[in-house]
C-alpha positions as CSV (number, residue, x, y, z in Angstrom):
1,X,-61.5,-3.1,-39.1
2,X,-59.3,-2.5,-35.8
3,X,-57.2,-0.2,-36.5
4,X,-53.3,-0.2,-34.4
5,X,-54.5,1.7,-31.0
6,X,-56.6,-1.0,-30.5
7,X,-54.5,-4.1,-31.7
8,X,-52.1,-2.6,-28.7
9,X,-54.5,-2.2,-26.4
10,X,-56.0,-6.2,-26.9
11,X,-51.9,-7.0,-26.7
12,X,-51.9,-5.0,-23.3
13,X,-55.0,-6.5,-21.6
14,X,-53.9,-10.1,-23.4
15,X,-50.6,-9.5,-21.4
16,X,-52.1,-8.9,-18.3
17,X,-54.0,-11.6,-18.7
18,X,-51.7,-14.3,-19.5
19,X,-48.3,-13.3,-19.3
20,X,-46.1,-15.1,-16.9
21,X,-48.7,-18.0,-16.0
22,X,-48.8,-21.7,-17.5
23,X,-51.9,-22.3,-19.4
24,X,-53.8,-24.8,-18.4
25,X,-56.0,-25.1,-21.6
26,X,-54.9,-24.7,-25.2
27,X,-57.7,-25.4,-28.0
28,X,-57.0,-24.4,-31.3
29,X,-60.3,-24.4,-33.2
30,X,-58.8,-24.1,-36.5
31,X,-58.4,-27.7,-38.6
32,X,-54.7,-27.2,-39.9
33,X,-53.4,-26.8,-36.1
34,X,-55.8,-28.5,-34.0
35,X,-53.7,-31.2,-33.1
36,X,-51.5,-28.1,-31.5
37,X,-51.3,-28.1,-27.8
38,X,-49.6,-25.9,-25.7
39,X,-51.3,-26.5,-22.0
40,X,-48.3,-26.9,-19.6
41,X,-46.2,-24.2,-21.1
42,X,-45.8,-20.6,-19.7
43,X,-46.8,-17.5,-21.8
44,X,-43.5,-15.6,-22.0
45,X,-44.7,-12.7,-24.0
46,X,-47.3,-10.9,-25.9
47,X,-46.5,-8.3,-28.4
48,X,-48.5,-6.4,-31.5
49,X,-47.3,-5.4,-35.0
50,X,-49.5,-2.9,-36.5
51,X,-52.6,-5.1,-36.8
52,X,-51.1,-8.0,-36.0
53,X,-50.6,-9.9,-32.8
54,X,-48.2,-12.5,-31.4
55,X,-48.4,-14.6,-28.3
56,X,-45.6,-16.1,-27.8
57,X,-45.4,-19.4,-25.7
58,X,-42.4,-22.4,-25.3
59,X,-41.1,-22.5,-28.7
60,X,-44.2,-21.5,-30.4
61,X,-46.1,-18.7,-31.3
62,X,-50.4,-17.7,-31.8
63,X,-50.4,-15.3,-34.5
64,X,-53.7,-13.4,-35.5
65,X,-55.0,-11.0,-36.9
66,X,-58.4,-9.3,-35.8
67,X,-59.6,-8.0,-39.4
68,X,-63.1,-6.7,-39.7
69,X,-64.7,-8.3,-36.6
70,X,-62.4,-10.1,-34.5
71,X,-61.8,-10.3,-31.3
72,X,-60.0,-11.0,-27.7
73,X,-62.4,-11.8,-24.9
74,X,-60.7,-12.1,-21.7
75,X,-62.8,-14.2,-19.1
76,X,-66.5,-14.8,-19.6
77,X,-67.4,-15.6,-23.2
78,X,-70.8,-14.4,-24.5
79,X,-70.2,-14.8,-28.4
80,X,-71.9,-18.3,-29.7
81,X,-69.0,-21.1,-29.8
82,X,-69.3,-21.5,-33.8
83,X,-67.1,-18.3,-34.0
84,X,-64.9,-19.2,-31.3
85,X,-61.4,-20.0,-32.9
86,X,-59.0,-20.3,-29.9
87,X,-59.1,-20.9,-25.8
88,X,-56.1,-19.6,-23.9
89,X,-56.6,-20.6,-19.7
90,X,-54.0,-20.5,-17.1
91,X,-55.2,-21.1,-13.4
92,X,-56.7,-17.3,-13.0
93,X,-57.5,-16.7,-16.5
94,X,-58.8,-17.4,-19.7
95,X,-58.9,-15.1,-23.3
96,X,-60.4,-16.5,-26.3
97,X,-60.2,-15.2,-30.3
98,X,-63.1,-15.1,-31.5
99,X,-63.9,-14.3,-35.4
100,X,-60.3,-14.2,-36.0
101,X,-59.5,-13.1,-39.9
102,X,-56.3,-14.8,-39.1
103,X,-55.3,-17.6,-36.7
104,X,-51.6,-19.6,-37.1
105,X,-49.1,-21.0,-34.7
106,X,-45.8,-20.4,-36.1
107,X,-42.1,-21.5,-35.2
108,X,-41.4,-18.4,-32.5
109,X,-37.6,-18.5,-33.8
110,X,-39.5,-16.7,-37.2
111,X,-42.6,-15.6,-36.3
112,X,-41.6,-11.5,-37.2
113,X,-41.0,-13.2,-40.8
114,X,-44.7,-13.2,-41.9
115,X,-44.7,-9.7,-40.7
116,X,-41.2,-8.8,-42.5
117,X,-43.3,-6.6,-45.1
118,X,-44.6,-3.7,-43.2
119,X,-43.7,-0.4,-42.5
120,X,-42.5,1.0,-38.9
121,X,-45.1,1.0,-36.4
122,X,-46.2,4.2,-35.0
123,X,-47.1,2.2,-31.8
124,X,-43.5,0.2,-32.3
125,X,-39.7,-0.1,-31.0
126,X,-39.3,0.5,-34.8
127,X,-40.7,4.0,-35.6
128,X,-39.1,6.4,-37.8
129,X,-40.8,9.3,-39.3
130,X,-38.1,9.8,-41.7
131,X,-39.0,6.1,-43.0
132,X,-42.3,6.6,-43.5
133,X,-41.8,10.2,-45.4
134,X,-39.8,8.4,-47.7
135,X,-41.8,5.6,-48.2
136,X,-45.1,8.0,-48.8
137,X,-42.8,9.6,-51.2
138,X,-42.1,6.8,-53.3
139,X,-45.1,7.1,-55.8
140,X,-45.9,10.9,-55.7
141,X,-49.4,10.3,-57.7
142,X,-50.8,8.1,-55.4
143,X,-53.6,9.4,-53.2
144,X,-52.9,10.5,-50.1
145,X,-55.6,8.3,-47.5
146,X,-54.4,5.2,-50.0
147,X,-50.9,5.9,-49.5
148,X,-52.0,6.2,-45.2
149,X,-53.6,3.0,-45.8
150,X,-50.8,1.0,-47.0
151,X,-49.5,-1.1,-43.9
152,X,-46.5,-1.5,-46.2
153,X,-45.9,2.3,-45.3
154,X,-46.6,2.1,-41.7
155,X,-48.1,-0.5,-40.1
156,X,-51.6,0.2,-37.9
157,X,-53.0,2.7,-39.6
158,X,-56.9,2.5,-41.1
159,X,-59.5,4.4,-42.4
160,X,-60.4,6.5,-39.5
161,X,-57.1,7.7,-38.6
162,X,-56.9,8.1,-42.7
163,X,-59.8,9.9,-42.9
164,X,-59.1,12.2,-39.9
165,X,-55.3,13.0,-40.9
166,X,-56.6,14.0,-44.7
167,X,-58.8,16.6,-42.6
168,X,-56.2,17.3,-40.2
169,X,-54.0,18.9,-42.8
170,X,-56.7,19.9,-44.5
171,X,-56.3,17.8,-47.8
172,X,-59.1,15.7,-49.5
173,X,-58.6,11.9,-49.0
174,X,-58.0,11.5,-53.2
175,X,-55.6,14.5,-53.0
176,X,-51.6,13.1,-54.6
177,X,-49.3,12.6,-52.4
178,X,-47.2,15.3,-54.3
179,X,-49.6,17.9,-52.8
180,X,-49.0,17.2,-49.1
181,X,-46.2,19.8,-48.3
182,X,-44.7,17.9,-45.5
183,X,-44.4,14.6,-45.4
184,X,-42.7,13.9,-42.0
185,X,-45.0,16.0,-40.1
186,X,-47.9,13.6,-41.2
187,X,-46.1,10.6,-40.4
188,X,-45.5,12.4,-37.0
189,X,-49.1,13.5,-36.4
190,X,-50.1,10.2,-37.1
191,X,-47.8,8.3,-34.3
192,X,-49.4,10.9,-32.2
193,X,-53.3,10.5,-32.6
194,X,-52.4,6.7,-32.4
195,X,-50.2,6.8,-29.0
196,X,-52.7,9.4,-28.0
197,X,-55.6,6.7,-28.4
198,X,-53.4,3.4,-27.6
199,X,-55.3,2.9,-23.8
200,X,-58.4,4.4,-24.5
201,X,-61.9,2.3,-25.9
202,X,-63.4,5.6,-26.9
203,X,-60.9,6.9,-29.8
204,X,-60.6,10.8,-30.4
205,X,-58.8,13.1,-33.1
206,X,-60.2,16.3,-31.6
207,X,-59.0,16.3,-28.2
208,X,-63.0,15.7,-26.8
209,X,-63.8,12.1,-26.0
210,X,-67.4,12.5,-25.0
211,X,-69.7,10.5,-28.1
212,X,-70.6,12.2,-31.1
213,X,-67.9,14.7,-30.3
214,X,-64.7,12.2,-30.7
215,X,-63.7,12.6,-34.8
216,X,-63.6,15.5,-37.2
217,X,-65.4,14.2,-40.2
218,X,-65.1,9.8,-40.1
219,X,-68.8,8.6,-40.3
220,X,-70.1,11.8,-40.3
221,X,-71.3,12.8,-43.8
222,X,-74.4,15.1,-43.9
223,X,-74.0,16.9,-40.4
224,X,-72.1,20.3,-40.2
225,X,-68.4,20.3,-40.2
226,X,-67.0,21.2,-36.6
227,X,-64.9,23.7,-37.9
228,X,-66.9,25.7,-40.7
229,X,-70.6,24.0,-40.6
230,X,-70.2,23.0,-44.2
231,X,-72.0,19.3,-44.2
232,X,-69.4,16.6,-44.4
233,X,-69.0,15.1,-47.7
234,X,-68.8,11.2,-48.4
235,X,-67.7,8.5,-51.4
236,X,-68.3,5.0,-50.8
237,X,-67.2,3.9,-54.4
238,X,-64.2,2.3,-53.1
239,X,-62.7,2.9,-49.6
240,X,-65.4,4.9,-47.6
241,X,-63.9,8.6,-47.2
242,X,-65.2,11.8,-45.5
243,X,-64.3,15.0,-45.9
244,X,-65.1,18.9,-45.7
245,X,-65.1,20.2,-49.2
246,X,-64.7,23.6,-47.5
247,X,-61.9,22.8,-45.0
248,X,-59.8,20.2,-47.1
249,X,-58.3,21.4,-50.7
């Protein structure tokens, strides 16, 4: 699934795209608002939420969410028109959401409302580090990655950046949240690695962006542990999780 860096980068290049102009094509491939159309109107803003995404335009507003294999495509589609589920064009321009897990046009007066229930955004106007401490803190047993996971703790993070921060402070992904000594330093490494990653299409948590070099342990289970050499352990049972059982407690 997309995780935040990427949700803001789709917002940026959707901005670019769009902002300021008057579409000249709106089709909403989604029964419930297909009768929606929004051609004549200017696109006053784009904006992202964690993993959410708003285009705002006249009085209304595209909300969507990417989940496991959405997408924006600005200009030339290539992806069969069966998983097309919206076409944005203004004069210069044209992005379409394709595979979109979610896909509503809301009242842009309370379009932050279906949105209300997640945590600051380390990408966001709205970050506090304090926040999300205290809301990790709330149920001390829970593990830690599930506790990253929760968008209702901060909104953007998923299971790489989980994965990667659980190594980072080198504390197995099922370790309690009662265990990790410092709460607001994670919550601050995290807005971090995602700022860090917010413009780039290659993400990296080690500071090397060349491939197979990017991420400490995420997808990496078997091969030697770029720190120690011990070979990455993995659980799939529930959430997929990586981890060095040398490095990480």
């Amino acid at each position: 699934m997309p995780e935040g860096d990427t949700v803001f980068r789709t917002a940026t290049h959707l901005r670019a795209a769009l902002q300021g102009s008057e579409l000249t094509r709106c089709d909403v491939r989604v029964p419930r608002y297909a009768a929606v159309n929004l051609a004549g109107q200017v696109v006053d803003e784009v904006l992202s939420r964690g993993k959410h995404l708003f285009i705002r335009v006249g009085r209304a507003s595209v909300h969507s969410h990417l989940k496991m294999d959405g997408a924006w495509v600005i200009g030339r589609l290539r992806a069969p028109p069966h998983k097309v589920r919206i076409v944005l064009q203004t004069a210069n321009s044209r992005a379409s959401g394709i595979d979109l897990g979610i896909l509503e046009i809301l009242d842009r007066d309370g379009d932050m409302d279906s949105v209300a229930h997640l945590g600051p955004d380390p990408l966001g106007d709205d970050w506090s580090p304090a926040t999300v401490a205290a809301n990790l803190a709330t149920d001390p047993s829970r593990a830690l990655a599930d506790a990253l996971l929760d968008q209702r703790v901060m909104a953007g993070v998923g299971n790489v950046y989980a994965n990667e921060l659980c190594f980072v402070f080198g504390l197995r992904p099922g370790t309690p949240v009662a265990e990790a000594r410092d709460l607001s330093r994670i919550a601050t490494r995290t807005q971090q690695m995602l700022w860090a990653n917010r413009l780039r299409v290659n993400r990296t948590t080690t500071g090397d962006t060349r491939p197979g070099k990017d991420l400490w342990v995420y997808g990496r289970a078997g091969l030697p542990c770029r720190r120690c050499g011990t070979p990455i352990a993995t659980d799939v049972a529930a959430r997929i999780t990586f981890w060095c059982p040398a490095c990480q407690r």
